[in-house]
N, C-alpha and C positions, 0 to 999 in steps of 0.2 A: 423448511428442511435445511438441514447447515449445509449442503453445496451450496444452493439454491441464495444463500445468504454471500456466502464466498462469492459466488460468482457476480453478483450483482454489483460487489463489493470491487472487486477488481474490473468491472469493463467503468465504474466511475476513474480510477486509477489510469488506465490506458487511454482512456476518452476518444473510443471507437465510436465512430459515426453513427456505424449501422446497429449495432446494438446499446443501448443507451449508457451503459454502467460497468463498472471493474473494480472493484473495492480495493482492498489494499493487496493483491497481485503485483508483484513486479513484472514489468512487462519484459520476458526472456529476449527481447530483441537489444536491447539497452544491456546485456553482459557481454562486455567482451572475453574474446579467447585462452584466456589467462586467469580467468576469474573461475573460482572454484566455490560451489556450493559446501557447506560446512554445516547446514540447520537443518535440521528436519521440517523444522515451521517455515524458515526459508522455501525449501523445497517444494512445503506441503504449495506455497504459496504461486509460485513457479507453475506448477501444473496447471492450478487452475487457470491462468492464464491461457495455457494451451484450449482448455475443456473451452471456454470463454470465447473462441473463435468459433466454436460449432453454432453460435446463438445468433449470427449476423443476419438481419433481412435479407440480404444480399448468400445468403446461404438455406439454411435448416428454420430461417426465421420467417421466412416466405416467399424466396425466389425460388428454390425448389420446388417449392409444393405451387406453384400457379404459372409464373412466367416459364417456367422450362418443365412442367409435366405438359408434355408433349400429345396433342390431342389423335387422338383413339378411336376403340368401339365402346369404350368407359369412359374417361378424361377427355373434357373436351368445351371450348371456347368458340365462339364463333365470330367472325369476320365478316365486314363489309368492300374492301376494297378488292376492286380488281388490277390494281398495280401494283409493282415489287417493294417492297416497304424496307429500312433498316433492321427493325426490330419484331417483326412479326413472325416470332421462334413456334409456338406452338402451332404455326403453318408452314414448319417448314421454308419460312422465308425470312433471310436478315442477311445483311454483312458486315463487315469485320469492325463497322462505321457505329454498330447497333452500342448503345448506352449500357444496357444492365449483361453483355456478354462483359465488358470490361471491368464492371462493380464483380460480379458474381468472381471470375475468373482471379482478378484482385485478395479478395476472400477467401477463397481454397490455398492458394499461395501463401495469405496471410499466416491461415493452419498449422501449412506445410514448415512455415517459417521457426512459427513460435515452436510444434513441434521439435525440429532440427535443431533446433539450439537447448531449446530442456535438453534431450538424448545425451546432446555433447558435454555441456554441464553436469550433467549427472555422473557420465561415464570418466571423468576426471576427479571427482570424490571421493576423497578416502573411504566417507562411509559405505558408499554407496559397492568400493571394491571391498570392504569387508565382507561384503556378501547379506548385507541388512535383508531381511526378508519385507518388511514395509518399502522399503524401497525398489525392489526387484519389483515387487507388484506396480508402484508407482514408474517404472519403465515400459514396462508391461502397457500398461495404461495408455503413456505417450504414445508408444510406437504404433499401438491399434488406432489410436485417433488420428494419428500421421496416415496410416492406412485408408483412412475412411477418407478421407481429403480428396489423397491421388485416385482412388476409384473412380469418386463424383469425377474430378477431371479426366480423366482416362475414359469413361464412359460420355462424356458431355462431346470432349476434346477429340479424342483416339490418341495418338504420339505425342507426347507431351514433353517438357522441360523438366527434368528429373533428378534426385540426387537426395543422399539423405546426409548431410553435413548442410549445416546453415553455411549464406552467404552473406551475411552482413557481419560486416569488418575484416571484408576483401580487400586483399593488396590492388586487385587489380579489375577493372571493368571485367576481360575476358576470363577472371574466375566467377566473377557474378554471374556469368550468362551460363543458366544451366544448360547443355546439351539435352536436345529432343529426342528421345527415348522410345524408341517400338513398344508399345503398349504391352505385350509379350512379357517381355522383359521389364518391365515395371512391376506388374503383376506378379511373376514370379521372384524377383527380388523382394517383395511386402511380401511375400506365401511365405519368402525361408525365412521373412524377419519374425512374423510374428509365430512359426512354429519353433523359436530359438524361446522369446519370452512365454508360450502358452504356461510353459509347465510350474514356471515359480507365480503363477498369478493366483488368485482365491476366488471363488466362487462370490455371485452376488450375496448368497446370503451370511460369507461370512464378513462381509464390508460392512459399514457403518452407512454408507448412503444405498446401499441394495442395488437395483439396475439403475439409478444414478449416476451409477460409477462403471466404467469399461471394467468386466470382470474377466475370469477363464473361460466363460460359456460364449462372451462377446469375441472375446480373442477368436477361440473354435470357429464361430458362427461365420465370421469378416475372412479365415481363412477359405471357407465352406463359399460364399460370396466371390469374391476374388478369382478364385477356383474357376467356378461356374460362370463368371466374367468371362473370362479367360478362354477357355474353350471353347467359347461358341464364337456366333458369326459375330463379325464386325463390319462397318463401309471402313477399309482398304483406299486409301488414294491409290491415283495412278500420276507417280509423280512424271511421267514423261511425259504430262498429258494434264496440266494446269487448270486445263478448262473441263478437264470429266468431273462427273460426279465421282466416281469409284467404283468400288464393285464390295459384294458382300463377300467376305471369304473367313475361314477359321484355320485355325493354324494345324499342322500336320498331325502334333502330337496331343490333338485337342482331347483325348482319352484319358491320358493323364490326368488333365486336369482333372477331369470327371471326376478322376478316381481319388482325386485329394479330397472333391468338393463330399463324393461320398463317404469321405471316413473322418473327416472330420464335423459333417452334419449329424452322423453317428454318433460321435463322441458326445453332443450335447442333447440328444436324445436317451444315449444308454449312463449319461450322468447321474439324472432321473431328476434334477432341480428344477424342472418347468413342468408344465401340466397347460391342458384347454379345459379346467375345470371352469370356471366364470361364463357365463354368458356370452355372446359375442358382444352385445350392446353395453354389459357392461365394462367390460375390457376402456371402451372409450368413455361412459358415463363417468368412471373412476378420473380416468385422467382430464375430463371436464373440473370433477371437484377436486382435487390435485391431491387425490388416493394414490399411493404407491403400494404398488402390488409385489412383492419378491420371488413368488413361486409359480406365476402363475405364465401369461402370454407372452409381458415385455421383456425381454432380454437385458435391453439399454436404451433408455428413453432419457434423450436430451433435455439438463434439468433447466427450464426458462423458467423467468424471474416474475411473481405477479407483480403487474403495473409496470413493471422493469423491458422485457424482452418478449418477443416469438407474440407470432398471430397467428396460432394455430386457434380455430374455434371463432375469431373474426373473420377470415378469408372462409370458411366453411361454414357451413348449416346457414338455416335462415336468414335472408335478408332481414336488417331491420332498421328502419329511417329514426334519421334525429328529425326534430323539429325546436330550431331556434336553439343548437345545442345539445338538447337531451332529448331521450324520450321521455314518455307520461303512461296516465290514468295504469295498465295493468302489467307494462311493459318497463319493468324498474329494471332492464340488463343496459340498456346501452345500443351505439349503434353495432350492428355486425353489416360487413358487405356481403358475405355469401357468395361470393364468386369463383372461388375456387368449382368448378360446376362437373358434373356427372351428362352424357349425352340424356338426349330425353328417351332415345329408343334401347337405352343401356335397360332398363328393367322388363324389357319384354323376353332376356335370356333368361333369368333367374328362372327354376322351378315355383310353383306357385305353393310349394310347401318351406319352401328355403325361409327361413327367420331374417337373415339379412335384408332382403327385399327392401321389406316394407320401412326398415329402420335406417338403411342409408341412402334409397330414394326420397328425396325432401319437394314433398308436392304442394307445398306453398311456403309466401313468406308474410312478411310481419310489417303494419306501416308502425306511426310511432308510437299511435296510443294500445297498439299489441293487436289489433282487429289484422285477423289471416284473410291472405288474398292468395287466388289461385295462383299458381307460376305456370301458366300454360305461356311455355316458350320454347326456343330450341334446346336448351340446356334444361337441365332440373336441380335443385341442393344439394351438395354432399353434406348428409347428416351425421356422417360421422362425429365430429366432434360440433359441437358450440357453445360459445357463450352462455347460450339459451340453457344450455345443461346443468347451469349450475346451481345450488342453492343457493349459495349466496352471490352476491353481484359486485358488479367491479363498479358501479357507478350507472344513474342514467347519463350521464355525459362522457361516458368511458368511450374507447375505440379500439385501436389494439392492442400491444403489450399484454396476453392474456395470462400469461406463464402458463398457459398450459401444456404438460410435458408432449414432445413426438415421440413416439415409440420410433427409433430409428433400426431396433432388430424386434423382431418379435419370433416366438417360438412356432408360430405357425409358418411362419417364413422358412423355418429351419428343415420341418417336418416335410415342407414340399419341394424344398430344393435337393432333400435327399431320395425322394422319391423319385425327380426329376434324373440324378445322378445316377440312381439305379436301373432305370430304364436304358439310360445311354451306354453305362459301362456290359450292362448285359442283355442288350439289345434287347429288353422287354422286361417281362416281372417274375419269368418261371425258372430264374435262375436264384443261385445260393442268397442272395438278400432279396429276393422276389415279393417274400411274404411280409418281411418291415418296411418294403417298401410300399404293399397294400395297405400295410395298417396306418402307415403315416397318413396316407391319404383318406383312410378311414374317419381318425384322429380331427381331420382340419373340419371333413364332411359333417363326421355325427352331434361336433356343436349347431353345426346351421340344422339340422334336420330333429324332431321329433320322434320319426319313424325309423329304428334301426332299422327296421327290416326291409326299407326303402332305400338306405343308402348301402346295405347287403346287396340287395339285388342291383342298383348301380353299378357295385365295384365289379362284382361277377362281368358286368354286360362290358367293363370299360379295360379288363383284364388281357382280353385274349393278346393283343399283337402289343410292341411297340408302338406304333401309332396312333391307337386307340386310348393306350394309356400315359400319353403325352400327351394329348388334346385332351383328357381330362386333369390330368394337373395344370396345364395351362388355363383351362375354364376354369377350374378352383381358387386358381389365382385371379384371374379374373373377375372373381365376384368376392374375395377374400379382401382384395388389397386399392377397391376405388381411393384415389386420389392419394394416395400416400407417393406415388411418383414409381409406380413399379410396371405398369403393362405395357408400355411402349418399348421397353428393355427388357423384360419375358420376350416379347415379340421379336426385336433383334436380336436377342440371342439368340434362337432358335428359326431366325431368317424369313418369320412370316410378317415382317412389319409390314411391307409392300403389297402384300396380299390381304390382309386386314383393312388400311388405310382403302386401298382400292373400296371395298366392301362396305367399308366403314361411309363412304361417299354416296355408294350409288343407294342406299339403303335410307339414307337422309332424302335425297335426289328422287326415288322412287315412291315413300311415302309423299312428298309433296307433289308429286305428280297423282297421285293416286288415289288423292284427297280432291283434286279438283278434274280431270282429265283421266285417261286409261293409259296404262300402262303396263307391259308385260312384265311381271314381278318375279317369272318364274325361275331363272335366274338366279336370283336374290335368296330365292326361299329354298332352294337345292341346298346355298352353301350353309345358308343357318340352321335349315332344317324348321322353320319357321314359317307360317304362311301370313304373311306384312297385309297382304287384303283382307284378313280378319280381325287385324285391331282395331281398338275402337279411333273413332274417329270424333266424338262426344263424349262429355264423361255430364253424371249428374251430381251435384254435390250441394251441401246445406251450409251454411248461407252466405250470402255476399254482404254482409251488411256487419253482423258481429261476429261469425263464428259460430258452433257450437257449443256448451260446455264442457272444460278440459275435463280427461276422463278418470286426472287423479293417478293415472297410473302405470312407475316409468317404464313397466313391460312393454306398456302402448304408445306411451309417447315422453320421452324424458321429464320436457317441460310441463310442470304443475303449474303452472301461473297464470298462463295465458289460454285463449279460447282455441279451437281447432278445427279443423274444414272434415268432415264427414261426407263418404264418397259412397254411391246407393250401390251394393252388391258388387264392391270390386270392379266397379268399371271402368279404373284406368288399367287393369290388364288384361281385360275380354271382351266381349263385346256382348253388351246385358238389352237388356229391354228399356223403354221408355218410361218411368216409373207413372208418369202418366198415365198411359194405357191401362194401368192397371188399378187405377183408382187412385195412386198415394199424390200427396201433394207437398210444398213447402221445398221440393228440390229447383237448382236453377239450373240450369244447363248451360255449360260450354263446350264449344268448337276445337276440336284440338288439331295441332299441323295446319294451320294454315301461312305455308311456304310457299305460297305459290302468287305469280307475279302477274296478275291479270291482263296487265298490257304487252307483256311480251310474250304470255304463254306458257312462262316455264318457271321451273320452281326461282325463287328470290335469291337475291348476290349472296343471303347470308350463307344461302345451301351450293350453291356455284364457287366463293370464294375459301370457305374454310378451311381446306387442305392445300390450298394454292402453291402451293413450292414442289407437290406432288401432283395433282389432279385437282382438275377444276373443270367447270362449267363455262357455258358461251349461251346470249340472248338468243342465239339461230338455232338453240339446239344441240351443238356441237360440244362434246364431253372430250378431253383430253389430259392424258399424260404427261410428265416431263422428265426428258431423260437429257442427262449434259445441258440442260438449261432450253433446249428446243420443245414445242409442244409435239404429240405423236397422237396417233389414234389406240386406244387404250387394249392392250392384248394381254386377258388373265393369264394367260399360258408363257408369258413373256413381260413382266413389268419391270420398270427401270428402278432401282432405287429409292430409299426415301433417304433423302439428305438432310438426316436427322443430326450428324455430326455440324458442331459449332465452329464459325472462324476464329483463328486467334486474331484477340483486338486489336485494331492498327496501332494503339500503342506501343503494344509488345511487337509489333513488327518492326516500328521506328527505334524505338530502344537498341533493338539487337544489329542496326544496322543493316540489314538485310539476310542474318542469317537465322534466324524465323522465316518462314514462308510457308502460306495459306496454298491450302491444294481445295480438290471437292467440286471448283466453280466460282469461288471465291473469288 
């Protein structure tokens, strides 16, 4: 695809670290202030440059999607230490000292940069004051890219360094240093900017790259995002008070927002340019074989470069080992790490009808010559996308750079963040947008479900209050949006990170006790509505040796190439019979959840330490909280924050001389 070629093209040109290539982009940091664009092809070339930051490891290329999706009751990594670490984000533990806070942070900025200088350059062009309609879109473009940057930071960050005028080719140090910025206020300055550009933009489909390209649906959507940012809760430092964590708080006129995020999530619903007609499987099948879709789920899917850029599809789905370089005999994809990882008790929420389920829990992985091996571990695959997806292959000696696109908006995002808006602005769903705000929810449902008239009688049951119907869009996202980097930030906005995370613990905690020793669960199974003593605790499955026959067929399983593990009567999400008992033979049996630490009694460091910056475990038994950095005894009716916001790097502290300064505990 010609971005796809452009962009490759220009990060060779720029010679960014993190992302391999930049073809012939000029890089907008290198014009100075005085320098006026005059070309169209100039121009065109200019932009991409900016689009060309979104592809960095260090960003959209795979620190997002792993080192900072922050673990969950979905997303989630597991940890062995029981000391305070630099870099150990996804537990909530690092400081300012940590390595990839300073790459990632670096990156956004780079964004912000290149953005901020296109803008200015543009907006001194003659053509560009004639009022060129190609170009008004290609501003358009910029300023929603520039947008998505300051989010990520604003959402990672909280108050940030801020300003939309570049700063390279300052007179002066103290113009470089941008002033740190109330998040508020950032937010709302990106609302009015890009509701100034939505209107001269064009639609994906009437673009040449389709949702490759930031369209008017993307603009709508990032203001509908921002919004909904915006409004809800944040951790708040206490700057008189260095050493608190903070507190979670929302701002006065948090309704407002609401009511932006709901009208213009509107806007790209009542457009009518997207649809959930595809599958949900294929939604990502597609962007495994680097299908572009213009009508259907993605909005704006980040175009990476094959062989070139982004490890989407390497970091997720199946592990798969090299040997001596490549793999062999059935397994002609290459390595994948598969670590980007989904919890292993994450698919015991799903309905046992839902089609998601079975398609993005990944219950095995792959050695090198393609022979499936169980993953019975504390994590399980995100199958969303992989390598493995494809038809054709990057190499057995490939790794990452997969080019495979992220869907960075998707229209199902759109459909529940208005639903979500609509419930807040009208305290529930029996007001004037009550009933679009059902049907969106309808809309994301009745792809995953078979049975209309099951996911009928859901909405009915999930309708009556406010509450009800905000803990079902929050579950729909939930099982919507595994590892894309979204449920930890559903959860803080709406202030239940602390209470999740807590749950999220004892639930790990309590099946590994439960598995070897007794435990009262009953607790556990009120909040989930779930009873954790009736999962299975065995599963049977065929065979450990090759696999079974793949079944040919990508409804079942994407991959046609390779063998597959077959699992007797669904029993990893019930608890079935011994297929022995009943005459069958040729299954083997494994043990699952075995967390538990024989010699000291109690579940293993990895179930004790993997929230560590919030709650953790003790050899004596002893479960604890931490609030301001002290441990407590754990009160659901009272928990301390999750200090999920990031320090600014000690660089950036040293830089500014001391006028940056780390709050949080920092």
């Amino acid at each position: 695809m010609k971005i796809k070629n452009l962009l490759y093209s220009g990060l060779l040109l720029a010679g960014l670290t993190s992302c391999s290539d930049f073809l012939d982009v000029d890089a907008p940091s290198k014009y100075e202030n005085d320098y006026v664009f005059n070309d169209k092809t100039e121009i065109n070339r200019a932009l991409n440059g900016v689009y060309a930051q979104l592809l960095s490891g260090d960003t959209y290329g795979g620190a997002y999607l792993s080192t900072f999706c922050y673990n969950s009751d979905v997303d989630m990594a597991v940890y062995t230490n029981d000391v305070a670490t630099n870099n150990s984000y996804r537990r909530f533990d690092c400081t300012p000292l940590g390595g990839e806070i300073e790459k990632a942070w670096n990156a956004a900025y780079k964004g912000v940069e290149y953005a901020n200088n296109f803008i200015y350059q543009l907006e001194q062009s003659d053509l560009y004051k004639a009022g060129d309609e190609e170009l008004n879109q290609m501003m358009g473009e910029a300023k929603v890219l520039r947008a998505v940057f300051y989010h990520d930071l604003v959402v990672m960050f909280g108050d940030v360094p801020f300003a939309l005028s570049p700063v390279a080719g300052a007179e002066s140090n103290e113009a470089m240093l941008l002033p740190v910025t109330d998040r508020e206020k950032v937010q709302q300055t990106l609302i009015d900017d890009l509701k100034q550009a939505a209107p001269t933009m064009k639609f994906a489909s009437d673009l040449g790259d389709g949702v490759e390209r930031v369209s008017k649906e993307f603009c709508w959507a990032m203001i509908s995002r921002l919004a909904l940012t915006a409004g809800g809760y944040s951790l708040r430092p206490d700057t008189g008070n260095p050493k608190s964590y903070g507190s979670m708080q929302r701002p006065a006129n948090y309704k407002a927002f609401y009511e932006t995020a709901l009208q213009y999530a509107d806007s790209v619903i009542s457009c009518g340019k997207h649809a959930l007609n595809l599958p949900y499987r294929q939604v990502f099948i597609n962007e495994c074989n680097y299908v572009v879709v213009n009508n259907d789920d993605p909005i704006f899917e980040i175009p990476f470069g094959k062989n070139s850029t982004g490890n989407i599809g390497y970091i997720h789905g199946p592990s798969s080992d090299l040997y001596e370089g490549n793999t062999m005999g059935t397994n002609i994809w290459g390595e994948c790490k598969g670590n980007a990882r989904l919890s292993a008790l994450y698919r015991y929420f799903f309905d046992e009808d839902d089609l998601r389920r079975d398609y993005v829990n990944g219950l095995w992985y792959y050695t090198y010559e393609g022979v499936p091996k169980l993953r019975n571990d504390r994590t399980v695959h995100n199958n969303k996308w992989s390598k493995l997806w494809a038809t054709t292959t990057l190499g057995t000696n490939s790794q990452g750079n997969t080019g495979i696109n992220y869907p960075l908006m998707r229209y199902a995002d759109v459909l529940l963040m208005y639903a979500e808006a609509v419930n807040e602005v009208e305290n529930g769903v029996g007001g004037a947008h009550g009933a679009k705000a059902i049907d969106a929810l309808r809309q994301v449902r009745s792809r995953a479900f078979a049975d209309a008239g099951k996911v009928e009688e859901y909405l009915q049951s999930v309708s009556g209050s406010k509450e009800s119907f905000l803990k079902a869009v929050l579950d729909e996202r939930k099982f919507e949006f595994a590892g894309e980097n979204m449920r930890w930030r559903d959860l803080v906005r709406n202030n239940l990170y602390s209470e999740e995370v807590y749950w999220s613990f004892m639930r790990y905690y309590g099946v590994a006790m439960n598995g070897e020793s007794s435990m009262d669960m009953e607790q556990i199974r009120q909040h989930d509505g779930l009873d954790w003593e009736q999962i299975p605790y065995s599963v049977y499955y065929k065979d450990s040796k090759t696999g079974v026959a793949n079944p040919g067929n990508t409804s079942i399983y994407p991959n046609l190439g390779m063998n597959v593990l077959e699992f007797y009567k669904n029993c990893l999400y019930d608890k079935k019979d011994d297929p022995n008992m009943v005459g069958e033979t040729g299954w083997e049996k494994a043990d699952l959840y075995g967390w538990f630490n024989g010699e000291t009694g109690y579940p293993e460091d990895r179930m004790l330490y993997s929230f560590f910056g919030f709650i953790r475990g003790y050899d004596n038994g002893d479960i604890k909280v931490i609030r301001d950095g002290a441990a407590e005894t754990p009160n659901v009716d009272n928990l301390p924050p999750v200090r999920y916001i990031l320090p600014f790097p000690n660089n950036a502290i040293q830089r500014s001389a001391g006028v940056y300064k780390n709050y949080y505990g920092y």
